[in-house]
Structures are given as C-alpha cells and as structure tokens.
C-alpha positions in Angstrom: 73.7 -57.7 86.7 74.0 -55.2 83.7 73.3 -57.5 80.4 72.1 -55.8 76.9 69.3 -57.5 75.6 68.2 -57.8 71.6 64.8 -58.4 70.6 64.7 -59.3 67.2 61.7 -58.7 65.9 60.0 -59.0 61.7 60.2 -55.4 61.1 63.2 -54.4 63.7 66.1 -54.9 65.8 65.7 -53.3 69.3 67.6 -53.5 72.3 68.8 -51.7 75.7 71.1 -52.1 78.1 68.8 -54.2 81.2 69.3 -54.4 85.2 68.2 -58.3 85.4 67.7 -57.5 89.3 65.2 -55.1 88.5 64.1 -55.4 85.4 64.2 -51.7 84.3 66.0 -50.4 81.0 69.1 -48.6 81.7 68.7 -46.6 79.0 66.3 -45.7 76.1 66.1 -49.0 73.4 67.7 -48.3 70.4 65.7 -49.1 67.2 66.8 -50.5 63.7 64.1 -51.0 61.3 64.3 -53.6 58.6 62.3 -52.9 56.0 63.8 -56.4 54.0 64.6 -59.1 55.5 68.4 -59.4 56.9 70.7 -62.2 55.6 72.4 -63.5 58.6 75.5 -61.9 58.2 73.7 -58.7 58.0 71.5 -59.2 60.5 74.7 -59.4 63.2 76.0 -56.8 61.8 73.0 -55.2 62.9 73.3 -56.5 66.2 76.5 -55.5 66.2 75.8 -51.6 65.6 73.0 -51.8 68.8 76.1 -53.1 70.6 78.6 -50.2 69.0 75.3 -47.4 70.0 75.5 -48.4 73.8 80.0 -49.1 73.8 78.7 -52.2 74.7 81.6 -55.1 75.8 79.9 -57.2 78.4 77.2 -60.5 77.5 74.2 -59.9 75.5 70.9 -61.7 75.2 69.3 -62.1 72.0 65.3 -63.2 71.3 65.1 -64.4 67.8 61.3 -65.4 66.5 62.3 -69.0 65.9 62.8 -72.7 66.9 66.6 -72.5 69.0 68.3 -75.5 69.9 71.6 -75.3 71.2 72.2 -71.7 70.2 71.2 -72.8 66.2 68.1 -71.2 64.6 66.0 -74.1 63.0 63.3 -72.1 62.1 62.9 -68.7 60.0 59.0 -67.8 59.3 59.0 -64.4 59.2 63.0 -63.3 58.2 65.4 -64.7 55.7 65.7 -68.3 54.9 69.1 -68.5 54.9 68.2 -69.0 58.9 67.4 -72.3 58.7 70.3 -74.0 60.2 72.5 -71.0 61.1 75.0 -71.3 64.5 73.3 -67.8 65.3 74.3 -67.7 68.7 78.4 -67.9 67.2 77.6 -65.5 64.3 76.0 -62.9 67.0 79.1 -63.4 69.1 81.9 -63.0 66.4 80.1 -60.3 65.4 80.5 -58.5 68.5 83.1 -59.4 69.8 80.4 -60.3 73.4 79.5 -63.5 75.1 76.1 -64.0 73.6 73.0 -66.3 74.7 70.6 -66.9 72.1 66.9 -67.6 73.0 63.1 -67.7 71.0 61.6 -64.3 71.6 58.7 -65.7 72.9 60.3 -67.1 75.7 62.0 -64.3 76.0 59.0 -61.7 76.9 57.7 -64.7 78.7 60.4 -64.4 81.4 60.3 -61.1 81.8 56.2 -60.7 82.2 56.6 -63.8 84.7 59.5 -62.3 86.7 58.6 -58.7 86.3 55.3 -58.5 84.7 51.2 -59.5 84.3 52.7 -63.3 85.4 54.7 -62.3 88.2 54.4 -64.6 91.3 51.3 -67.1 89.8 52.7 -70.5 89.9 49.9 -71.9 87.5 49.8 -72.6 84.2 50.1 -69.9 81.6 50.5 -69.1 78.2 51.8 -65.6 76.5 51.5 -65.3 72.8 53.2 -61.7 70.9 51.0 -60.7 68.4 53.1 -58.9 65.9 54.3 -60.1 62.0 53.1 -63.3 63.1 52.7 -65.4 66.7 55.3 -65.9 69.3 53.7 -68.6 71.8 55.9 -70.3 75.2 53.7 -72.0 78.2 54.7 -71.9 81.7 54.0 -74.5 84.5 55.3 -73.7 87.4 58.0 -71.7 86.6 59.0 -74.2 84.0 59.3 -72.5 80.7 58.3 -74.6 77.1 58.7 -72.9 74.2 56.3 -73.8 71.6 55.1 -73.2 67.8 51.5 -72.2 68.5 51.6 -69.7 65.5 52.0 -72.4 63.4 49.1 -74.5 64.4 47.0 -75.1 61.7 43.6 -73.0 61.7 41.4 -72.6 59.4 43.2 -74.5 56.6 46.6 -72.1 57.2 49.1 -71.1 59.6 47.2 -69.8 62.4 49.3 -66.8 62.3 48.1 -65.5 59.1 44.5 -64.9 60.1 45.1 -63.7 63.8 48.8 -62.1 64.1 48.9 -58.1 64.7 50.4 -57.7 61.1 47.0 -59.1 59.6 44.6 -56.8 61.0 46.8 -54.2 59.2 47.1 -55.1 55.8 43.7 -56.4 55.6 41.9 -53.6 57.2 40.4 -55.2 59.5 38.4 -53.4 62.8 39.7 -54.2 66.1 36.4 -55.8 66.1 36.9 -58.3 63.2 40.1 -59.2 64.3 39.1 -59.7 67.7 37.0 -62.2 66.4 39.2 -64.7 64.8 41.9 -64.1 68.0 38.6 -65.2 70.4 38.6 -68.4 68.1 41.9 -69.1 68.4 42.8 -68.8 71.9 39.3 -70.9 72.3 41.1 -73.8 70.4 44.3 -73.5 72.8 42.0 -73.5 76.1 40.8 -76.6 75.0 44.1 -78.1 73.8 46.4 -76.7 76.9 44.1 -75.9 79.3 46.2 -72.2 80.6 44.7 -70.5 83.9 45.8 -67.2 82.4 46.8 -65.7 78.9 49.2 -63.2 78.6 49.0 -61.0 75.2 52.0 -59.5 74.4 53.3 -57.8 71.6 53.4 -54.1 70.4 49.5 -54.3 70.0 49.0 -54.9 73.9 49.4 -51.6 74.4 46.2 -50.9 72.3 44.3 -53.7 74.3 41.9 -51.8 75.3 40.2 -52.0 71.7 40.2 -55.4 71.6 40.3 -57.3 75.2 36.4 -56.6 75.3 35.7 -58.9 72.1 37.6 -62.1 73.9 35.7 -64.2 75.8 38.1 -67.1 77.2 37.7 -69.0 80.5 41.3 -68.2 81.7 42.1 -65.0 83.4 43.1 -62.6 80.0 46.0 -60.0 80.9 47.8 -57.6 79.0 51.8 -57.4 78.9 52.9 -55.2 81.4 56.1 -54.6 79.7 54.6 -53.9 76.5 56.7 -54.2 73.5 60.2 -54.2 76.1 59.0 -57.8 76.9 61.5 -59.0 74.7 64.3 -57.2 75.3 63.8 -57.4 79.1 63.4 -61.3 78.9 66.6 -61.9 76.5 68.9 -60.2 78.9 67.5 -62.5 81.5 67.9 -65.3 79.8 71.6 -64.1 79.0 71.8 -63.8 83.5 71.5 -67.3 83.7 74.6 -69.4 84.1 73.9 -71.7 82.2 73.1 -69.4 79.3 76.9 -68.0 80.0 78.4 -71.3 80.3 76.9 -72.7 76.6 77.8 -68.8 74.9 81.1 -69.8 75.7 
C-alpha cells in the first residue's frame, strides 16, 4: 500500500510518499521549514503544499508532537496554541482534499522502528524517545503501542524536556558530553519507573549517536533509530494503513 506520510515536526513539515509493505520512501521527503510557529490553518495549508509537491490524491498519515484523541490535538508544547482543542485530523483533510489519519509523532517513529527498524521483531518491552525541539516518548509491550508524555515529566524542577531534548544542547552550548549527562539521568529515572528492556533514541540527533551513546550507562539494551529522522514519516503512513485509521478519517 502506497500512503504519504507527514511528520510534523518544531522546526518543519516533512513528508514522502511510503510503501507500508516495505517500508522504504518512494521518493525523496520533501521539506518545509517553519521558522514561526504555524496557526492551524496555516499549518494545513502546509500540509497541503507537501500533498500538491508529490500530485498527491490517495490517504495520508500525519505525526503531530502532541496528545491525539480521536483525531483532536489536546496538546501543543512546542507549536502554536491555537492547537489546543483543534479537530486536526478534519482540518488536515479539508485541506487536502485526502482521507487523513492523524497520530502523536512519537508513536509514529515508534511503529516504524518496531516494524522496520532497531525494534523490529523483540516482543519485550521498549521505549523510543525523539530528541529534537523537545521529547517525543511512546512504550511498547508486546506489540501493544501507549503513547505517553514522558517529555513532560517533571525533572529537575521543569519539564524534563528543557534540560535533555536535542534543541537544548544547541542553544546552550553544551558538549555532547554535558548533555549526555543529564540524558544518562533521565533515562535512569524512566528505567526505574517503566522498567524498558530496550531504548530506542530517535530523533535527527541519532544519527550523531556515536558522540553521545558512550556517555549513557542504562541497564536496558540502548539502540539507535535505524530510520533516523524518516521514523516519523515512515510510522505516520503506517498508522494511516491501518483500517481502522481509514475507517475513523472518514
């Protein structure tokens, strides 16, 4: 099955058409930056141009870094407020014209790693977290799929993700070293809460991670995301081969 997946991400849209049997990109992503944050209107009009880019007219799968329930955003940490409470998966879709299925990006690169990636055919528990403008987070057990808020977990008196997301070491200057250091205490603080037989790191800094991997010490096997920074886009068009996805972007 053929579905364009969206990965919609604090600094850009990106998305490709995806084989879901495979797994592969059909063709190279195409790549909005958003240097503000989006309004929701804007933002599917956004979408809408990645659709316009490929001639796109079939389902699409969208990852959106927030809290979905029944194709509604109720969270917006990183992008525009005006989020909160937005029908996103019916604004995507009128905006294009496409069945659309509407998923937390987390999730999303967590179904494609497991099905295609560092996860693929362990039947344990395990956790992926994207480390990028903040922290994505979604737990697997068994092939069941949670989607969770770990970003947000308060650590060290704040929102975990603003001392250990991707986008920190960055505008604080910090080594791979120092920054390494408050991830190590933070994924120590999940083992002990969740209790994952692997971690998966995703994000566009797993493809640096051999700068970093050396500093974390954690008693569950530690991977890097296979797919890199296609995780998402890869995982959203899954999500969008589901049935059931279909049946509710109706």
């Amino acid at each position: 099955m053929k579905i364009l997946g969206i990965d919609i991400g604090g600094s850009a849209l990106k998305g490709a058409p995806v084989d879901t049997d495979t797994g592969k990109m059909l063709a190279e992503r195409f790549r909005i930056p958003t240097p503000e944050r989006l309004t929701p209107a804007r933002m599917g009009a956004a979408i809408a141009d990645i659709a316009a880019h490929f001639k796109w007219k079939g389902p699409i799968g969208v990852g959106f870094p927030g809290v979905i329930e029944r194709g509604r955003m109720l969270t917006s940490a990183n992008l525009h407020p005006a989020f909160v409470g937005c029908a996103g998966q019916a604004l995507f879709a009128k905006a294009t014209g496409c069945p659309v299925a509407l998923i937390n990006d987390a999730a999303a690169a967590g179904l494609a790693e497991m099905k295609f990636g560092a996860g693929r055919n362990f039947q344990g528990t395990a956790l992926l977290l994207t480390l990028g403008t903040g922290v994505g987070s979604v737990l697997f057990h068994r092939g069941q799929i949670f989607p969770c808020e770990l970003g947000h977990l308060p650590f060290k008196g704040r929102d975990a993700e603003k001392h250990v997301a991707a986008s920190v070491r960055k505008a604080k200057g910090l080594s791979y070293a120092e920054w390494a250091g408050r991830l190590d205490q933070y994924l120590h603080l999940l083992e002990r809460v969740l209790w994952p037989e692997m971690i998966i790191l995703g994000g566009g800094v797993s493809a640096k991670h051999a700068k970093f991997f050396q500093y974390l010490h954690t008693r569950a096997e530690l991977k890097a995301a296979r797919l890199l920074n296609g995780a998402g886009i890869v995982g959203a068009a899954l999500h969008a081969a589901e049935p059931a996805a279909l049946r509710a972007a109706k």
